[in-house]
C-alpha positions as CSV (number, residue, x, y, z in Angstrom):
1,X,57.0,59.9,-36.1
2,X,54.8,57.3,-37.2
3,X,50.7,57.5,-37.0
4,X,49.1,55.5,-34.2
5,X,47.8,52.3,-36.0
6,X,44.2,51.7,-35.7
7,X,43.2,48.2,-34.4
8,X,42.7,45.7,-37.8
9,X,39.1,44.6,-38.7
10,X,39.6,41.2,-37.3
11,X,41.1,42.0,-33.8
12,X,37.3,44.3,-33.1
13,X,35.6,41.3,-34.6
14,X,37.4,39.5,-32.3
15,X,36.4,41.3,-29.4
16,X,32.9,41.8,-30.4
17,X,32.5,38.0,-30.4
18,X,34.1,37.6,-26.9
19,X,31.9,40.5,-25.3
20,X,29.2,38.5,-27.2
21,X,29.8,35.3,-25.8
22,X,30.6,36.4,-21.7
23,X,27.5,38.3,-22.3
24,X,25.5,34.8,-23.4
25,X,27.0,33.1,-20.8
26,X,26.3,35.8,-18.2
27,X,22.5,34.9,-19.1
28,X,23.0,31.7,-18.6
29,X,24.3,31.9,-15.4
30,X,21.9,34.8,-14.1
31,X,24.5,37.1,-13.2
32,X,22.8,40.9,-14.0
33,X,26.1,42.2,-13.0
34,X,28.3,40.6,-15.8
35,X,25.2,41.0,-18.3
36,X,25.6,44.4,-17.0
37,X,29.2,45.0,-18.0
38,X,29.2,43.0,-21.3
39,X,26.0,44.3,-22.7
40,X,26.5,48.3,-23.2
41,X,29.8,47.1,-24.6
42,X,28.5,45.1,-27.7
43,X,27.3,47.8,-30.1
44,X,30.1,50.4,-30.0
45,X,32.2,47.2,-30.6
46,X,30.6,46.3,-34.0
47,X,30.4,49.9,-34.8
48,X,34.1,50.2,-34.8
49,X,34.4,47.3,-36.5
50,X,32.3,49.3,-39.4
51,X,34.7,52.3,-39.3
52,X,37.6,49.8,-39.7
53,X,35.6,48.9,-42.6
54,X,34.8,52.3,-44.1
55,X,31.2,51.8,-43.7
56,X,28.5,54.4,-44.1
57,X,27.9,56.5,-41.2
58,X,24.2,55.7,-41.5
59,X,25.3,52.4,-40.7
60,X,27.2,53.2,-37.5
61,X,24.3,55.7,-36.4
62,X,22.4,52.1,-36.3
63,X,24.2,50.5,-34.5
64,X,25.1,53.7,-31.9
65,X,21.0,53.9,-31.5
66,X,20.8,50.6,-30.8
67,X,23.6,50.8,-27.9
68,X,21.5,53.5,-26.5
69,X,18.2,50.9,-26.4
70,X,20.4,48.2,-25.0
71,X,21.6,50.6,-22.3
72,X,18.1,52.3,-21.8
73,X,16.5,48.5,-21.5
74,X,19.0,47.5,-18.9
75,X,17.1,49.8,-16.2
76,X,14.2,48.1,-16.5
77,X,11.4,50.9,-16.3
78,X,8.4,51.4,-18.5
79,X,10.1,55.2,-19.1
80,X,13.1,53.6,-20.3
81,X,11.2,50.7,-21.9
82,X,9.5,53.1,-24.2
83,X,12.9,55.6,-24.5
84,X,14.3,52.4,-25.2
85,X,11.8,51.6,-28.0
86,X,12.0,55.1,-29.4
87,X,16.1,54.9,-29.9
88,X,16.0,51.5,-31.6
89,X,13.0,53.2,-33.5
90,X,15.6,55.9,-35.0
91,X,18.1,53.2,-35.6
92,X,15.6,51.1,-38.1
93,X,14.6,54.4,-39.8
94,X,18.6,54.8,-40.1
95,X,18.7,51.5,-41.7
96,X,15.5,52.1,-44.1
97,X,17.6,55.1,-45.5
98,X,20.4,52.6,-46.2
99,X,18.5,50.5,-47.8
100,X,17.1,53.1,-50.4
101,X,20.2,54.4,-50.5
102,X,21.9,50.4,-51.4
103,X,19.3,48.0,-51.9
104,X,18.0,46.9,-55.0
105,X,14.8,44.9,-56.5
106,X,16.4,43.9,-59.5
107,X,17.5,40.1,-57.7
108,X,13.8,39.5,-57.0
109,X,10.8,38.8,-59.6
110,X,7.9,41.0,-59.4
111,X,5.7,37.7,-58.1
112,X,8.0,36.8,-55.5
113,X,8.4,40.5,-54.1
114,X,4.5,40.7,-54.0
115,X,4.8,37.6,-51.6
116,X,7.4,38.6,-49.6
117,X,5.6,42.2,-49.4
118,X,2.2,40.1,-48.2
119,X,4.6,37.6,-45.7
120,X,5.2,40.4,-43.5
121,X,1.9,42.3,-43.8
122,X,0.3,38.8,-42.6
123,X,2.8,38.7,-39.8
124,X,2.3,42.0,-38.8
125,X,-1.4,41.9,-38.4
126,X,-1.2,38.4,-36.9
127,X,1.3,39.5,-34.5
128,X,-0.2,42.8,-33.3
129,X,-3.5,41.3,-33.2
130,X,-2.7,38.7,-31.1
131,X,-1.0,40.5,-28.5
132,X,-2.9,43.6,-28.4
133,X,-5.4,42.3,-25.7
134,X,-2.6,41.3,-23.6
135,X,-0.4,44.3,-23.8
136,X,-0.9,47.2,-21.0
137,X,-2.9,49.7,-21.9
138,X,-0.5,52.7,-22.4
139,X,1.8,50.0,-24.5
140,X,-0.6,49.2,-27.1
141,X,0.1,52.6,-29.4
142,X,3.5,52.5,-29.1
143,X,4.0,48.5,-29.3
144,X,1.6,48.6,-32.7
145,X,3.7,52.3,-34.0
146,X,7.0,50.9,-33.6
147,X,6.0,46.9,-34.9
148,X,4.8,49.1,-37.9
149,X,8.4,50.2,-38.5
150,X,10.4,47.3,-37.6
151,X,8.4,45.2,-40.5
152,X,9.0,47.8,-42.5
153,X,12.7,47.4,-41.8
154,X,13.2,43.6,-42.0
155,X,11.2,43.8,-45.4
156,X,13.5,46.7,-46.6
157,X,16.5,44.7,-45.4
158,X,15.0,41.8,-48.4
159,X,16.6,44.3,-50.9
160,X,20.8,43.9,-50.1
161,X,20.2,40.1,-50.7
162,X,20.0,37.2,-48.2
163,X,22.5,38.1,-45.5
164,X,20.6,41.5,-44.8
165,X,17.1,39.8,-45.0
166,X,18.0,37.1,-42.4
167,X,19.4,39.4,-40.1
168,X,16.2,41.6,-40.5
169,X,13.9,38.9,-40.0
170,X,15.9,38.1,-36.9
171,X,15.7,41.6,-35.5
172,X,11.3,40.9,-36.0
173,X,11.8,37.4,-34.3
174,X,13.9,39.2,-31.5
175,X,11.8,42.4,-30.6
176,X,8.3,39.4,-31.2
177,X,9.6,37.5,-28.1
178,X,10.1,40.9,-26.4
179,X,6.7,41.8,-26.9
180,X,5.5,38.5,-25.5
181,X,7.0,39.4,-22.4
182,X,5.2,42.8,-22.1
183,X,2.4,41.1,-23.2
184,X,2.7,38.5,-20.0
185,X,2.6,35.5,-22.2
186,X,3.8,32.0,-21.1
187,X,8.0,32.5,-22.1
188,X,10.5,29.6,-22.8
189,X,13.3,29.1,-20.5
190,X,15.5,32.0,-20.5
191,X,14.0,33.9,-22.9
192,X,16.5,37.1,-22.1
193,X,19.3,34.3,-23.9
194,X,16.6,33.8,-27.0
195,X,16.5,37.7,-27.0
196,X,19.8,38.5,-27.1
197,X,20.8,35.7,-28.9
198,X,18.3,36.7,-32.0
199,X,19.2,40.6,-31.7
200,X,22.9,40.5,-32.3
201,X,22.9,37.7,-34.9
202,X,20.5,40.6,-36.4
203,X,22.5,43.3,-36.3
204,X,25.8,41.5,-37.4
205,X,24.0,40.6,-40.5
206,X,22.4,44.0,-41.2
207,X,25.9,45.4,-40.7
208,X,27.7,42.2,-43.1
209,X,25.0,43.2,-45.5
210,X,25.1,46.8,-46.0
211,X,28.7,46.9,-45.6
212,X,29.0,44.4,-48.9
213,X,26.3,46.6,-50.8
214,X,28.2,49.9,-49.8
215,X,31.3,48.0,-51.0
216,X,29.5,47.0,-54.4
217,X,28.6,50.6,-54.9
218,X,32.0,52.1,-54.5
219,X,33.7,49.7,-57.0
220,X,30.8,49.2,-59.4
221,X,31.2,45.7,-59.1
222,X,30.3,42.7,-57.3
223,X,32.3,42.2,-53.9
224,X,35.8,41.2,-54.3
225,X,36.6,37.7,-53.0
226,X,39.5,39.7,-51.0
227,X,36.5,41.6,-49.4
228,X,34.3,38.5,-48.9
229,X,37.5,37.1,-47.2
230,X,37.7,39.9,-44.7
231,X,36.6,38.8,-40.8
232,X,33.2,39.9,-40.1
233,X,31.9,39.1,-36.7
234,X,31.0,35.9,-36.4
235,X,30.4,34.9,-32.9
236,X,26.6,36.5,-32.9
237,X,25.3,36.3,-29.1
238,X,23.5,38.4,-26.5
239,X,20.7,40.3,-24.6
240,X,18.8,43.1,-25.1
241,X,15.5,43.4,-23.1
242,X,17.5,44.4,-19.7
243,X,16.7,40.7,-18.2
């Protein structure tokens, strides 16, 4: 008897983009119930796109606590707002640890680090500052905690190189426009599509980047121009804030 086959790397990227795509285009067309069926299935897609790939298990944990935030966000409570918050909150302390565990100041001069260091300080202040008179009450602690940590993990993400750093200054720029939303600030049109949109470009590019660090690692060398040939989802779309 032969072993079931597991489904290839590029047939989950595959699907990751389509579930990606119908769920942009649910947004678009204001249908909660298709945004409904297409969100909770983005995450687990990705992450078994990771397995295919042998990544880390940090990695997937990630991705799995985000899943949980996107499906927590989708009932639109403040209960599961802040449940919400506190799974994606696990996820970016799961991706700190990969980042010790991967990432590297070596491609960076001391001067430059101490500016990108100072970047995000600047926008975190800035940021929290500004909204902090708008927020609700009982959201100002935990908005101010948990923009603390994501900072922290976009800045971290500067250390696998380029791909990482964009998707973790994505993942800021995403869970920003969130905040002005609690924050009752003015919004752009369809700001659920901006949110979405932002968020999984984010985590496709955390996952491309750790996955070529944890690949570097286990060979000891750069990554092989047969690995930077492998599919990695490309087709980055989709909501998170349960709009």
């Amino acid at each position: 008897m032969t072993g079931r086959r597991r489904p290839s790397p590029r047939l989950l990227a595959g699907a990751f983009g389509l579930a990606a795509l119908g769920d942009l285009c649910a947004l678009l067309a204001g249908s909660e119930t298709a945004h409904a069926v297409f969100k909770p299935l983005l995450m687990p897609l990705l992450a078994a796109y990771v397995l295919t790939r042998r990544g880390p298990r940090l990695l997937l944990a990630a991705l799995l606590f985000g899943w949980s935030g996107d499906t927590l966000l989708l009932l639109d409570t403040d209960a599961t707002f802040l449940a919400g918050m506190g799974s994606f909150a696990v996820g970016h302390v799961c991706y700190l640890a990969l980042f010790r565990r991967h990432g590297s100041a070596n491609g960076a001069s001391r001067a430059r680090g101490a500016v990108i260091v100072a970047a995000y300080a600047l926008a975190l202040v800035v940021t929290v500052a500004l909204l902090w008179p708008d927020l609700p009450a009982d959201m100002r602690g935990p908005v101010a905690g948990y923009s603390l940590l994501l900072t922290a993990m976009a800045l971290g993400a500067t250390t696998l190189g380029p791909v990482a750093a964009a998707g973790g200054a994505l993942f800021l720029l995403s869970d920003t426009l969130i905040a002005t939303g609690v924050a009752a600030w003015p919004q752009l049109p369809r700001p659920d599509f901006a949110i979405m949109l932002t968020y999984l470009a984010a985590q496709a590019l955390l996952a491309r980047g750790v996955l070529a660090a944890h690949q570097r690692i286990g060979t000891g060398t750069a990554v092989s121009s047969a690995d930077s040939a492998t599919t990695t989802p490309s087709a980055i779309t989709s909501p998170r804030a349960g709009a």
